[in-house]
Each structure stands twice: as structure tokens, then as C-alpha cells.
Short mmCIF file of the C-alpha atoms (twelve columns), coordinates in Angstrom:
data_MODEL
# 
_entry.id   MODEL 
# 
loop_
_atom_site.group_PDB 
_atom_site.id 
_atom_site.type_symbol 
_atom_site.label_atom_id 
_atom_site.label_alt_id 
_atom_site.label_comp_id 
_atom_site.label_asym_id 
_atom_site.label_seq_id 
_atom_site.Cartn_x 
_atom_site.Cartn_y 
_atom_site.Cartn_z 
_atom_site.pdbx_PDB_model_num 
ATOM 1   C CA . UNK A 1   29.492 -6.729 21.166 1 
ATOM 2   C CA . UNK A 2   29.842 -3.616 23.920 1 
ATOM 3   C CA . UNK A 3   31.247 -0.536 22.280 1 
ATOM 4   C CA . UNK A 4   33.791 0.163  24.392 1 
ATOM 5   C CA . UNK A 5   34.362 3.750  22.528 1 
ATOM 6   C CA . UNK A 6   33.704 6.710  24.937 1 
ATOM 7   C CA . UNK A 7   30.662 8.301  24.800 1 
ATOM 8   C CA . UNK A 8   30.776 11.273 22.724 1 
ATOM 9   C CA . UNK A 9   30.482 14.927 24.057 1 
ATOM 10  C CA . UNK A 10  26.952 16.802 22.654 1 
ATOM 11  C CA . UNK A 11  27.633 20.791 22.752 1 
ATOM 12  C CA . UNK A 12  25.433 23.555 21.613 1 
ATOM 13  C CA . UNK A 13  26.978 26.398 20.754 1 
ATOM 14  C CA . UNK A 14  24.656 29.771 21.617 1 
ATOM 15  C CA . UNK A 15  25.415 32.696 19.628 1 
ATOM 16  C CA . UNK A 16  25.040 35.964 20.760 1 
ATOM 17  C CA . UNK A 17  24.565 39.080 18.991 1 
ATOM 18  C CA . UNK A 18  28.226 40.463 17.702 1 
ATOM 19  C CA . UNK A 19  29.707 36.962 18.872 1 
ATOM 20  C CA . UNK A 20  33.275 37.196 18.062 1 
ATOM 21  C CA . UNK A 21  34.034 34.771 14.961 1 
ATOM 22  C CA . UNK A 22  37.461 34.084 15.309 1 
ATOM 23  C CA . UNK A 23  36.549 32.521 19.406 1 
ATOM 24  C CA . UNK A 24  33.882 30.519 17.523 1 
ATOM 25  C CA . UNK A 25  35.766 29.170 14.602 1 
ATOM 26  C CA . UNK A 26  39.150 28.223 16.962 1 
ATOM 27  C CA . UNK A 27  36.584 27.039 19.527 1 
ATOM 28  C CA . UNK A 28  34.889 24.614 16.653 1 
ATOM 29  C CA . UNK A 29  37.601 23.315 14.863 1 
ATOM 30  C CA . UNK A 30  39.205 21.062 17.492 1 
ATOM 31  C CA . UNK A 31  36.034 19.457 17.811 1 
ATOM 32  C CA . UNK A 32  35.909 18.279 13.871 1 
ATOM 33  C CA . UNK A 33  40.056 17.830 14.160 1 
ATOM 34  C CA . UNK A 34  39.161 15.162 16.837 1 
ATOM 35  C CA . UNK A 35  36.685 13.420 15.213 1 
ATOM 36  C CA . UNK A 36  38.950 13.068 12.100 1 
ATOM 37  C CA . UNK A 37  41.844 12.343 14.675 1 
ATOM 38  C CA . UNK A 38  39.828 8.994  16.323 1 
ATOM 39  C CA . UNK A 39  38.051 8.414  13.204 1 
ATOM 40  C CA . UNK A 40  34.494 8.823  14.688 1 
ATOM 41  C CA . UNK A 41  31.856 11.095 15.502 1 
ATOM 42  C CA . UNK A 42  33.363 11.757 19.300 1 
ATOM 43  C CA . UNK A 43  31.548 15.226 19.316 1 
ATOM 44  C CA . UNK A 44  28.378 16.643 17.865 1 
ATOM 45  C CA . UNK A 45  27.151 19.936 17.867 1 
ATOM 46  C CA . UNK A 46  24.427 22.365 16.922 1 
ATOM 47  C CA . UNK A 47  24.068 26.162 16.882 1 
ATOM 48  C CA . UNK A 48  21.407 27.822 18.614 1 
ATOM 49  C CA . UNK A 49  19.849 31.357 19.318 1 
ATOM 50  C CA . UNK A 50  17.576 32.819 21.061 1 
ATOM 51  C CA . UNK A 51  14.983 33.482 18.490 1 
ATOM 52  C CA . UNK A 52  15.915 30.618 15.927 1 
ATOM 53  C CA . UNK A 53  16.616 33.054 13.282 1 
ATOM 54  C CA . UNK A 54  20.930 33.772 12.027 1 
ATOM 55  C CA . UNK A 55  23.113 35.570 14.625 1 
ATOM 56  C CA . UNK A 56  25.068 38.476 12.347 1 
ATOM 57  C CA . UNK A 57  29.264 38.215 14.331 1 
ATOM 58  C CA . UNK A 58  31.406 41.496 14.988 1 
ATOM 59  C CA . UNK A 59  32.728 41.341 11.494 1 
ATOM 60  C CA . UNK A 60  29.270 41.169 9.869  1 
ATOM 61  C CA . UNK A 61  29.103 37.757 8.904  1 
ATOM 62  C CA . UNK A 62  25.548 36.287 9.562  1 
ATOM 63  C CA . UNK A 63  25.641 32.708 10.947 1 
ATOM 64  C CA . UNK A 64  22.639 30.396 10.441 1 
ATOM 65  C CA . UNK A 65  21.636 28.266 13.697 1 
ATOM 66  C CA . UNK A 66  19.547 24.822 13.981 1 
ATOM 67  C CA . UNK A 67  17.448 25.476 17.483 1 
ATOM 68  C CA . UNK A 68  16.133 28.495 19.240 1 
ATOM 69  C CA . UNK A 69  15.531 28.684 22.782 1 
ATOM 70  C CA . UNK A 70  12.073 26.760 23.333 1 
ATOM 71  C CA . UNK A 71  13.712 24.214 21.003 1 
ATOM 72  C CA . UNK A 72  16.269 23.727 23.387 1 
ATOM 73  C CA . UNK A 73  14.233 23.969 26.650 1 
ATOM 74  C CA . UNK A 74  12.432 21.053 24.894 1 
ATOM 75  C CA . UNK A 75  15.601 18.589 24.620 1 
ATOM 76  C CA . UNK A 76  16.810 19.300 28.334 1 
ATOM 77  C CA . UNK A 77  15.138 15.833 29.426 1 
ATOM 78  C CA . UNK A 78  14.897 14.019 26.162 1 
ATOM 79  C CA . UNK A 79  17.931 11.811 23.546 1 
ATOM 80  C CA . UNK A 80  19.294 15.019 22.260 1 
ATOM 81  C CA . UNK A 81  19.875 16.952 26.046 1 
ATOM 82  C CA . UNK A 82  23.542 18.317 25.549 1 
ATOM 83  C CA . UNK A 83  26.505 17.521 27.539 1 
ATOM 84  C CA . UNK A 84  27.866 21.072 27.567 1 
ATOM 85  C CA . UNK A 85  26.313 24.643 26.503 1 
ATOM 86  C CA . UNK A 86  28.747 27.246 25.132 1 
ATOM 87  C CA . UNK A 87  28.051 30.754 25.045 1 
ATOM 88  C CA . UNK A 88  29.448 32.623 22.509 1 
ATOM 89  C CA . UNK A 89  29.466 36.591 22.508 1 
ATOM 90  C CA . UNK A 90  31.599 39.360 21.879 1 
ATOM 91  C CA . UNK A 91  31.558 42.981 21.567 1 
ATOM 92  C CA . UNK A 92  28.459 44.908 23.312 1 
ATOM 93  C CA . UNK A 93  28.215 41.893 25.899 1 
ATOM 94  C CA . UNK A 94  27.388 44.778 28.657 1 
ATOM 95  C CA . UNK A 95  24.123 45.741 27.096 1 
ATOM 96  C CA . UNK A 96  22.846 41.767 26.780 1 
ATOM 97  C CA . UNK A 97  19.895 41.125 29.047 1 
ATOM 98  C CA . UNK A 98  17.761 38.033 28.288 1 
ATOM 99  C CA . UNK A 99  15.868 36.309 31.195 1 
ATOM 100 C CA . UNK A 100 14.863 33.494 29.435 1 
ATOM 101 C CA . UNK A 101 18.364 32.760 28.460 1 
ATOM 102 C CA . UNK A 102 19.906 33.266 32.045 1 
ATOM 103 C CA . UNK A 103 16.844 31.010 33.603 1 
ATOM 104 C CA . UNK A 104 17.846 28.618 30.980 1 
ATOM 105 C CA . UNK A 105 21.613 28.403 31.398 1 
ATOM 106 C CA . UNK A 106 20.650 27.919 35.373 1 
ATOM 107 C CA . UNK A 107 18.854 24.905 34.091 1 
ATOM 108 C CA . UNK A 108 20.729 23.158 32.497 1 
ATOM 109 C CA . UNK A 109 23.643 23.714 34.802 1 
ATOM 110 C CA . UNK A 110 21.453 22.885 37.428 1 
ATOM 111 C CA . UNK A 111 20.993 19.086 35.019 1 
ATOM 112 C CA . UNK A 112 24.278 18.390 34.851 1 
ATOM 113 C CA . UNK A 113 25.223 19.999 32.243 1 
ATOM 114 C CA . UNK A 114 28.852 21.418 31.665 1 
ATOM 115 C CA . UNK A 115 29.111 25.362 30.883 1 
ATOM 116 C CA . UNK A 116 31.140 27.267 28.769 1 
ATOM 117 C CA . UNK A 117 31.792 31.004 27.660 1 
ATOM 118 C CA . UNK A 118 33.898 31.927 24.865 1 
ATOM 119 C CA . UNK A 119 35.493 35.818 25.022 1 
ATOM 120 C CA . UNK A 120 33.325 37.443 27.161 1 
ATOM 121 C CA . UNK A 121 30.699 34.780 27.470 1 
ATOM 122 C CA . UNK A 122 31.771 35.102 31.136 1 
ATOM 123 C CA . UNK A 123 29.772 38.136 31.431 1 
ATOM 124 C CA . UNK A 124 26.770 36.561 30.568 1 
ATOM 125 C CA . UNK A 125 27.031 33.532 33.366 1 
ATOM 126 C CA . UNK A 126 27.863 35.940 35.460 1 
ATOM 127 C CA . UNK A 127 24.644 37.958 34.489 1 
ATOM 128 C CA . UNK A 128 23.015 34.482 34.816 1 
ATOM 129 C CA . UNK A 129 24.081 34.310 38.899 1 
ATOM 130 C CA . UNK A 130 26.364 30.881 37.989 1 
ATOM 131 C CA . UNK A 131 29.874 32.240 38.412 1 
ATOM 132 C CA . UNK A 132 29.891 33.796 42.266 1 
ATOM 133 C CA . UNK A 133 32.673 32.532 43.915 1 
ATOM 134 C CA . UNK A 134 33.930 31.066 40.903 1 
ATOM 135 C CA . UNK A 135 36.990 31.340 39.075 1 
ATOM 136 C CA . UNK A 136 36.747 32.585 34.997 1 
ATOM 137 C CA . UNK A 137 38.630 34.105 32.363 1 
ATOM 138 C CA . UNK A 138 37.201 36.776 30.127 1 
ATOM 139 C CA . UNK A 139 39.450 39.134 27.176 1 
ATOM 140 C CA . UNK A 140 41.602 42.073 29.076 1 
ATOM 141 C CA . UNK A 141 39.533 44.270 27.516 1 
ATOM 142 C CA . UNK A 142 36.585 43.673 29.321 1 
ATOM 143 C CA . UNK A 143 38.180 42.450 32.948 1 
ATOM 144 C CA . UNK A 144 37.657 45.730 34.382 1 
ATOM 145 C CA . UNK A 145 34.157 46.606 33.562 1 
ATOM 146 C CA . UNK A 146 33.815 42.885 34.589 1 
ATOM 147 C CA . UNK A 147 35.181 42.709 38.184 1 
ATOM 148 C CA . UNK A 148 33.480 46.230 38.823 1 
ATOM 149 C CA . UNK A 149 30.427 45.081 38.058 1 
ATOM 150 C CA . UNK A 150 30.773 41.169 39.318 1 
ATOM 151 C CA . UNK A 151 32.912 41.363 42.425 1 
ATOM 152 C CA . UNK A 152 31.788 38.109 43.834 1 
ATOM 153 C CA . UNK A 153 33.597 36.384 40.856 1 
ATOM 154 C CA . UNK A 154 37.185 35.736 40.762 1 
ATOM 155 C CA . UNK A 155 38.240 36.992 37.154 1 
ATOM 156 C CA . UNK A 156 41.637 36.433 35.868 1 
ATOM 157 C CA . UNK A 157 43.524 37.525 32.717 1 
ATOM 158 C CA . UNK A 158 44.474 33.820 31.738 1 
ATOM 159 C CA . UNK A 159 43.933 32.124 28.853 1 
ATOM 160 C CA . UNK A 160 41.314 29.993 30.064 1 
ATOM 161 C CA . UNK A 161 39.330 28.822 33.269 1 
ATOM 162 C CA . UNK A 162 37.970 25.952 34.531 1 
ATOM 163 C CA . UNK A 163 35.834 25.581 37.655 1 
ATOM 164 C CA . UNK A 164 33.096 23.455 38.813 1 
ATOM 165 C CA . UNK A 165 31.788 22.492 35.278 1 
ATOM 166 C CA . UNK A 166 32.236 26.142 33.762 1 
ATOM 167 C CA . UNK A 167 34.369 26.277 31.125 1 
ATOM 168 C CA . UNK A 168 35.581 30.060 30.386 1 
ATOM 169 C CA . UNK A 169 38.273 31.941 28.089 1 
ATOM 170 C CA . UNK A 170 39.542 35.427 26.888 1 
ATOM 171 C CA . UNK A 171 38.533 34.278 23.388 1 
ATOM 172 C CA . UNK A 172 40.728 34.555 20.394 1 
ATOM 173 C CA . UNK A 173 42.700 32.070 19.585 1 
ATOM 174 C CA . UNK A 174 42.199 30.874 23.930 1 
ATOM 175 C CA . UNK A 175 39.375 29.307 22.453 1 
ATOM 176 C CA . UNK A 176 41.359 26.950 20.735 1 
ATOM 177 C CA . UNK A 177 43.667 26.123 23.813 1 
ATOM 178 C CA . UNK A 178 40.045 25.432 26.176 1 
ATOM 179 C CA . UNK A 179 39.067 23.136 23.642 1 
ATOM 180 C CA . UNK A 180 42.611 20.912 23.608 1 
ATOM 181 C CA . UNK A 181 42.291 21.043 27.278 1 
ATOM 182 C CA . UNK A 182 38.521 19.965 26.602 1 
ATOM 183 C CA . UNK A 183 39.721 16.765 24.135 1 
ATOM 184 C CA . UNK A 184 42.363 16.204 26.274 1 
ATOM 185 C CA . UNK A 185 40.143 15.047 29.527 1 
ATOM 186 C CA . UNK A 186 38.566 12.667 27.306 1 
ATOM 187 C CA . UNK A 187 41.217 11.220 25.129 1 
ATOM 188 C CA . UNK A 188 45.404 10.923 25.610 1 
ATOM 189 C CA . UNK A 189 47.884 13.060 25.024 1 
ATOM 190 C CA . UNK A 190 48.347 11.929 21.537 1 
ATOM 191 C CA . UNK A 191 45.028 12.415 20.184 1 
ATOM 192 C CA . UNK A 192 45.599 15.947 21.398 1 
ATOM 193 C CA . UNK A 193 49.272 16.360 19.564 1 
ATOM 194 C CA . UNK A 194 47.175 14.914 16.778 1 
ATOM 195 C CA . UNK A 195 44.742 17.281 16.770 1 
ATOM 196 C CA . UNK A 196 47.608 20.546 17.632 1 
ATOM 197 C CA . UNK A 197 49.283 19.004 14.339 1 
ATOM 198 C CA . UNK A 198 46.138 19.206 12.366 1 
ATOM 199 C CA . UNK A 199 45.670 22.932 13.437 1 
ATOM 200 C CA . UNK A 200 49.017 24.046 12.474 1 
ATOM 201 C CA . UNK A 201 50.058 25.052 16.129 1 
ATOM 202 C CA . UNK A 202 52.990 23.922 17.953 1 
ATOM 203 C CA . UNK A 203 51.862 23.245 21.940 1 
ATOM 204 C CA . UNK A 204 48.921 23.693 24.234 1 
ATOM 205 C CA . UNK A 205 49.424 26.730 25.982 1 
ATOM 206 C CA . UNK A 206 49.141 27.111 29.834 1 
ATOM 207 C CA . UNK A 207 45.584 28.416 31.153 1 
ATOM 208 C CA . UNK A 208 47.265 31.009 33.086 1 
ATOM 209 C CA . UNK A 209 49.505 31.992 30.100 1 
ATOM 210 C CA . UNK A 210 49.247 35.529 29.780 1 
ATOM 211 C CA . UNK A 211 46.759 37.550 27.719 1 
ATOM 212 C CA . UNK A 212 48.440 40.243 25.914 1 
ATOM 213 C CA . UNK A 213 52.393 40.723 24.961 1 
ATOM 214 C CA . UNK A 214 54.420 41.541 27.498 1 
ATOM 215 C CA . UNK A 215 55.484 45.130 28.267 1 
ATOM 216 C CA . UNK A 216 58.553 45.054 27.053 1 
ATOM 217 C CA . UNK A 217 56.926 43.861 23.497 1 
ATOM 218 C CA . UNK A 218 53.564 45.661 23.918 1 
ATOM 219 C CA . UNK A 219 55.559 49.549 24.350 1 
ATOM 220 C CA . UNK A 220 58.931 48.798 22.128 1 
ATOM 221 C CA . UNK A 221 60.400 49.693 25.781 1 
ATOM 222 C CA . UNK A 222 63.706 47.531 26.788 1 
ATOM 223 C CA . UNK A 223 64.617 49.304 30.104 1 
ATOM 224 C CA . UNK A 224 64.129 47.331 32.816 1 
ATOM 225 C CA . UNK A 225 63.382 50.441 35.202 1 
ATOM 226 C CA . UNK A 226 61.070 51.625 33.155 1 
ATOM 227 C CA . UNK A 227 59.438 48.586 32.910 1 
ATOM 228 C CA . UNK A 228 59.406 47.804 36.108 1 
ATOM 229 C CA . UNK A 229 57.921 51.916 37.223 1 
ATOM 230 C CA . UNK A 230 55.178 50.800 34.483 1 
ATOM 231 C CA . UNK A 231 53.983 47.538 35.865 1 
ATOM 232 C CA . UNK A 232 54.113 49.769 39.708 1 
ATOM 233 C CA . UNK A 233 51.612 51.836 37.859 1 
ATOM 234 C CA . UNK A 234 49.273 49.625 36.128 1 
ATOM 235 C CA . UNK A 235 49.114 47.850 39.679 1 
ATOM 236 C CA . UNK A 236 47.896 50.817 41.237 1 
ATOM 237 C CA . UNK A 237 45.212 52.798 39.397 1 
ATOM 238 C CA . UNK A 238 42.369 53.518 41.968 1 
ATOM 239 C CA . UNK A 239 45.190 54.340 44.669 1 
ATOM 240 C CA . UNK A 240 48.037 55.936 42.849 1 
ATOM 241 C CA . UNK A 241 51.382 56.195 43.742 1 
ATOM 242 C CA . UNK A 242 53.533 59.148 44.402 1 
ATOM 243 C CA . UNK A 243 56.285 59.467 42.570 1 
ATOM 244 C CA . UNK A 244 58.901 59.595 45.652 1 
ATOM 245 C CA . UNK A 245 57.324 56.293 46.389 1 
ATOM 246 C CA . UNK A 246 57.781 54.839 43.222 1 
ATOM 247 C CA . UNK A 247 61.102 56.080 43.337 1 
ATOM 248 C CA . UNK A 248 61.608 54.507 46.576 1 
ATOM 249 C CA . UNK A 249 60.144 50.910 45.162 1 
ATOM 250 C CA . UNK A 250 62.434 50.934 42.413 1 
ATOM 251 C CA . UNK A 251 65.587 52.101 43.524 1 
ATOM 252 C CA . UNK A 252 65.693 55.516 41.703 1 
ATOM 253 C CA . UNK A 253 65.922 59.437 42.425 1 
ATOM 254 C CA . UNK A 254 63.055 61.668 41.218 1 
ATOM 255 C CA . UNK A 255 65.212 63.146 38.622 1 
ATOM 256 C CA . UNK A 256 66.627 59.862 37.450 1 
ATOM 257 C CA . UNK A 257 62.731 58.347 36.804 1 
ATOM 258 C CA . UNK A 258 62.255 61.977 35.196 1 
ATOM 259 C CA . UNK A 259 64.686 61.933 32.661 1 
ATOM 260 C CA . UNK A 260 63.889 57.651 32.066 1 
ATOM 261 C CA . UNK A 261 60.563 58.751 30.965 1 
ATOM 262 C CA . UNK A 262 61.303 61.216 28.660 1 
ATOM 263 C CA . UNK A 263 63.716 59.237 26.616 1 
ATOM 264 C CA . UNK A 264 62.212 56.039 26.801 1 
ATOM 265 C CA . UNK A 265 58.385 57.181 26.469 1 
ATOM 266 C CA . UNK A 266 58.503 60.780 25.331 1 
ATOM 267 C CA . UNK A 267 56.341 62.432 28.506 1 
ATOM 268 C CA . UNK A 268 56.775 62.424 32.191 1 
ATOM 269 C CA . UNK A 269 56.046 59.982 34.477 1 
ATOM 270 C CA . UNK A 270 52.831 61.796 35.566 1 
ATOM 271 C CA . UNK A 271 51.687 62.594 32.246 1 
ATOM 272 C CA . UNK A 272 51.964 58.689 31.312 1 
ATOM 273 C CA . UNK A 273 50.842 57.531 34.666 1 
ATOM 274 C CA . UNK A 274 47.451 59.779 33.914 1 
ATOM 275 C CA . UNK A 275 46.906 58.496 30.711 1 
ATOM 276 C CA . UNK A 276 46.667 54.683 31.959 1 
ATOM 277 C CA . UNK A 277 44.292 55.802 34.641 1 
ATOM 278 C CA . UNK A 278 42.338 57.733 31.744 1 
ATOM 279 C CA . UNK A 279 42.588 54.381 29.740 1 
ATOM 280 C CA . UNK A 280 41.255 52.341 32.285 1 
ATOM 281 C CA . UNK A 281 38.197 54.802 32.823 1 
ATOM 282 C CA . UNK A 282 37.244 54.768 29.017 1 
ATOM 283 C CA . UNK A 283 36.979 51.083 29.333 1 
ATOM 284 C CA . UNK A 284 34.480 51.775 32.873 1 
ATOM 285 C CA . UNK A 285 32.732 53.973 30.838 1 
ATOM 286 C CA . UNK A 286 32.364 51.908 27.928 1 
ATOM 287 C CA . UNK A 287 32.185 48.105 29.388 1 
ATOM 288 C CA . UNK A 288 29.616 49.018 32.892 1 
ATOM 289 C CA . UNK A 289 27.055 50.982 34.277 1 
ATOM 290 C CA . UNK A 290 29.112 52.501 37.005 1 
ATOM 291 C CA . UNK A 291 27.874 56.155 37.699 1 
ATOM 292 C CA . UNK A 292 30.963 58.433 36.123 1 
ATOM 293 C CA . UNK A 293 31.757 59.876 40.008 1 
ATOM 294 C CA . UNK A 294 31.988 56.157 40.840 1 
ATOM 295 C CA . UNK A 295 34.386 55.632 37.836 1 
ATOM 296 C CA . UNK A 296 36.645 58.573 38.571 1 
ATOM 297 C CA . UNK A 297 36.892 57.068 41.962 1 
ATOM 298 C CA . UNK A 298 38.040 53.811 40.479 1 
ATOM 299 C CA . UNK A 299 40.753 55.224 38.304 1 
ATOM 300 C CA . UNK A 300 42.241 57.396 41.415 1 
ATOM 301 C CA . UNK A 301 40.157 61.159 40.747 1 
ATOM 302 C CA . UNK A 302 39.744 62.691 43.984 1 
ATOM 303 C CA . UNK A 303 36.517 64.713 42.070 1 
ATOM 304 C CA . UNK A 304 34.393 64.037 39.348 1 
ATOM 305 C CA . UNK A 305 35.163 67.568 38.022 1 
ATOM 306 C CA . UNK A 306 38.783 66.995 37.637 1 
ATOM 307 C CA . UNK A 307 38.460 63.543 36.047 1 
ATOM 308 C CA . UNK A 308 35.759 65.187 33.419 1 
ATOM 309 C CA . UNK A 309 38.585 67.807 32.622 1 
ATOM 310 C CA . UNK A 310 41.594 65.308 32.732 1 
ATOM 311 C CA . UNK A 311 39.221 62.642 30.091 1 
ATOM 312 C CA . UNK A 312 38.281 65.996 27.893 1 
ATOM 313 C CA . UNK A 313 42.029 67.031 27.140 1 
ATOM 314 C CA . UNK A 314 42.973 63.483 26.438 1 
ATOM 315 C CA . UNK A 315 39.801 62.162 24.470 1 
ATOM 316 C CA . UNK A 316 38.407 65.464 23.433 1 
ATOM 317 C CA . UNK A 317 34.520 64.198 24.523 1 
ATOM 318 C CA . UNK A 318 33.361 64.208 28.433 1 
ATOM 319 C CA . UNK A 319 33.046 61.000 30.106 1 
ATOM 320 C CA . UNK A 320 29.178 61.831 29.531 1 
ATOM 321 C CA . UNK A 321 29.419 61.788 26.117 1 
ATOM 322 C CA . UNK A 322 31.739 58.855 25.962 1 
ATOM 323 C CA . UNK A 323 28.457 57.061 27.740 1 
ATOM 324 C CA . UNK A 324 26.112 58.532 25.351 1 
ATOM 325 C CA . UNK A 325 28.174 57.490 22.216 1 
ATOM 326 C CA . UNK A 326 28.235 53.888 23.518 1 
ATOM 327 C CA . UNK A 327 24.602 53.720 23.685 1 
ATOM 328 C CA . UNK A 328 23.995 55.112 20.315 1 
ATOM 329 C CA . UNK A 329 26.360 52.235 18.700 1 
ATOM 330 C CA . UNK A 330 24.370 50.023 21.090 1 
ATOM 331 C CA . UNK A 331 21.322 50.978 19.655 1 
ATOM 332 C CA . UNK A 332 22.131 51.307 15.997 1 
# 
């Protein structure tokens, strides 16, 4: 008799070097939930590096894999060629350069075979020439070095992605909403309530749900002018505003935005509108390769002098040194 069950989804997870665990696990988990939910083996996996040999996560814990790369360049045509390749990494993603992995990943896109990238995976299929033109998510953190470096790919700050077989999200607990949207193209929406049940979490979120609390929870700030001067800002880094045109925008005098700032965030307007520029440079500096005159530039510094003095007063280290520390932790 014709098993009319669908045909199960074969994933290999690759793990890279300070992979983010918590992306992994909620990435994982659905997968087993669902299996236990239609009470067969609907997905199989297996873990795989580049070398063969345990991938050690951000927090330490060393993971033990079943292929390595040559192992899995020999399944691409044979009974165990996966249906989708997930790339897990994390932290230090901007330092990962591995030929044989990027020719790979073409390859088996190039067969057929569905992509994923869990946290900032993204970077890496990016690195790999498969997201141009493409949409993908990566973690907020990292969406700045990201579209600096990659401006051919559209990068958002949702949840999760989907385009043309790629599979990408901000990692966390994203992971876990990618992979209910993953279960959910192959099953109903009850093996999926199943499965949310079974993980102890109330609804699928959205793919373009946001990232990271909103303002108003993320600063402890509840005025809505202030709010409103602070999303102005954050939309205008590498051109900033004046602040008789932000005044102008929101409906407020000079003095009035003034004397909001200091009682609602204890500094001026231009003191706190620095600071986010300053912010967004440390993650430039930390997340790409940009030359530092290119990052000042970026962050709205009309001279690479002034933006060295601004980033010394607020981080006490030049945006040199901020460099050179990254590469030492790199390194180490």
C-alpha cells in the first residue's frame, strides 16, 4: 500500500565557531516537537562542521557533530543529500572566511537545496554571493555592519525572512518562529498549535514583528515627543538633523525639546543625539572592515579627527584601538 505520508524534510545543521546556542536549541526543538506531534519521523537531521571535529558555542559549550565538510560534499548526489542546509553562527561572524564552505553552500543551493541562516548566519550567505538582491533577516546588532558591508542585499530587522529558498532570522528565540513557519508549509495549522503547545509559547509571531522592545519599553521613556524626537534621530545617523528641524518635524520650540530632554533623559538633545551616532560607530568598528574615516562618515562626522575625539570622551579608547581590541578577542 502507497504511503501517502509526506515526505520528510532532511536538514543539516552547520555549526560555526561561537554559534549562538539558544538560535540552535529553539531552531531544533520544533523539529523533534513535530515528529512527536504526527507521530513519525517527519524530519531528520545531522550536525556538521567544517573539520568534523565539536564546534565550542558563545557560552562555551562544545557541541559534537556527525559529518564534516568532504562528508557532506559526498552525500550531495547520493540517499542521504539534504533537503535544507542551516547555518548556524553567532558572535565573531565578521572574521569567518571559509572557501570551501561558501563554494559548498553555492552547491547545494545551486541542487535544489533549501538554505537557512540562524542569527547572523545571513552574513555568511551573503559572504557566500547567495543573498544579492535578496531579502534576509539577521540580529539588530549586526544589521549595520551588515548592510555596510552587503549593500546589494535587502536586510531587515524582522524576525525572520524568507526568499527564494533562503530561510534567514535574527536568532534568539526567531529561530523558533522560522521553524513554525517551516512545519507549517508542510503540515496544517493544527500540527503547528500542537507543536506552539508543546513549546510552552502562546502564537507564531509575525516575520516582520519587531526585533527589540519598543522605545518606549527599551528607555523607561513615556513621552510621546520624546519618543517621537528619538525615533527622528535613530532615522538619521549618517545625515543628522538640526535641531530647528527636528523641532520643526515634531511640532516643538528649541527650548521646549531642551528642557524634554533633560527631564526625561538627563542630557541634551545633542549630547544624546551624539551618543547614538557614537553607538552606531562602535558597532562599524566592531561588526566590518570599513576604514574608520569611512565609518565616521557613516555615523554623520564631517572629519575623522573629530569623530576620534567625540568616540575617546565617550568610550575612553580611539576608534583604532576599538579595532585592535576586536582582533585580539578574534584571535584569542
Amino acid at each position: 500500500m502507497r504511503d501517502e505520508r509526506p515526505l520528510k524534510r532532511s536538514l543539516v545543521f552547520f555549526l560555526v565557531p561561537n554559534f549562538t546556542m539558544i538560535a540552535f536549541a529553539t531552531a531544533l526543538e520544533p523539529l523533534r516537537a513535530a515528529n512527536r506531534m504526527v507521530g513519525y519521523e517527519a524530519y531528520g537531521w545531522r550536525l556538521a562542521s567544517a573539520d568534523g571535529q565539536p564546534v565550542r558555542a558563545s557560552n562555551g559549550v562544545e557541541v559534537a557533530v556527525d559529518t564534516c565538510l568532504a562528508d557532506e560534499r559526498q552525500k550531495m548526489t547520493g540517499p542521504d543529500k539534504p533537503t535544507m542546509v542551516v547555518v548556524c553562527s553567532g558572535l565573531g561572524v565578521e572574521d569567518y572566511t571559509n572557501k570551501s564552505v561558501f563554494a559548498w553552500l553555492r552547491e547545494e543551493y545551486n541542487r535544489g537545496v533549501a538554505l537557512g541562516g540562524l542569527c547572523t548566519g545571513a552574513h555568511i550567505l551573503a559572504a557566500a554571493g547567495l543573498l544579492a538582491n535578496k531579502r534576509c533577516a539577521i540580529h539588530w546588532e549586526n544589521l549595520p555592519g551588515f548592510a555596510e558591508r552587503f549593500p546589494k542585499v535587502n536586510v531587515f530587522a524582522d524576525l525572520f525572512e524568507v526568499d527564494t529558498n533562503i530561510y534567514t532570522c535574527a536568532g534568539g528565540t526567531a529561530a523558533m518562529d522560522m521553524m513554525f513557519h517551516l512545519i507549517g508549509e508542510d503540515f496544517d495549522e493544527n500540527v503547528v498549535n500542537r507543536v506552539c503547545e508543546q513549546m510552552l509559547t502562546d502564537r507564531v509571531r509575525n516575520p516582520s514583528d519587531r526585533q527589540r522592545l519598543p522605545l518606549r519599553a527599551r528607555l523607561g521613556v513615556q513621552n510621546s515627543k520624546v519618543l517621537a524626537i528619538i525615533e527622528l534621530m535613530e532615522a538619521n545617523l549618517s545625515e543628522p538633523l538640526s535641531l530647528v528641524e527636528i523641532a520643526e518635524a515634531v511640532g516643538l520650540s528649541r527650548r521646549q525639546i531642551e528642557r524634554l530632554f533633560r527631564q526625561e533623559m538627563g542630557r541634551s538633545p545633542a549630547r544624546y543625539y551624539l551618543e547614538i551616532r557614537l553607538d552606531r560607530a562602535r558597532h562599524l568598528l566592531l561588526q566590518s572592515s570599513m576604514p574608520v574615516v569611512e565609518v565616521a562618515v557613516a555615523c554623520g562626522f564631517v572629519s575623522a579627527s573629530h569623530f576620534s575625539k567625540c568616540y575617546r570622551e565617550l568610550y575612553a579608547r580611539s576608534p583604532q584601538q576599538e579595532r585592535a581590541n576586536r582582533k585580539q578577542l578574534a584571535a584569542a
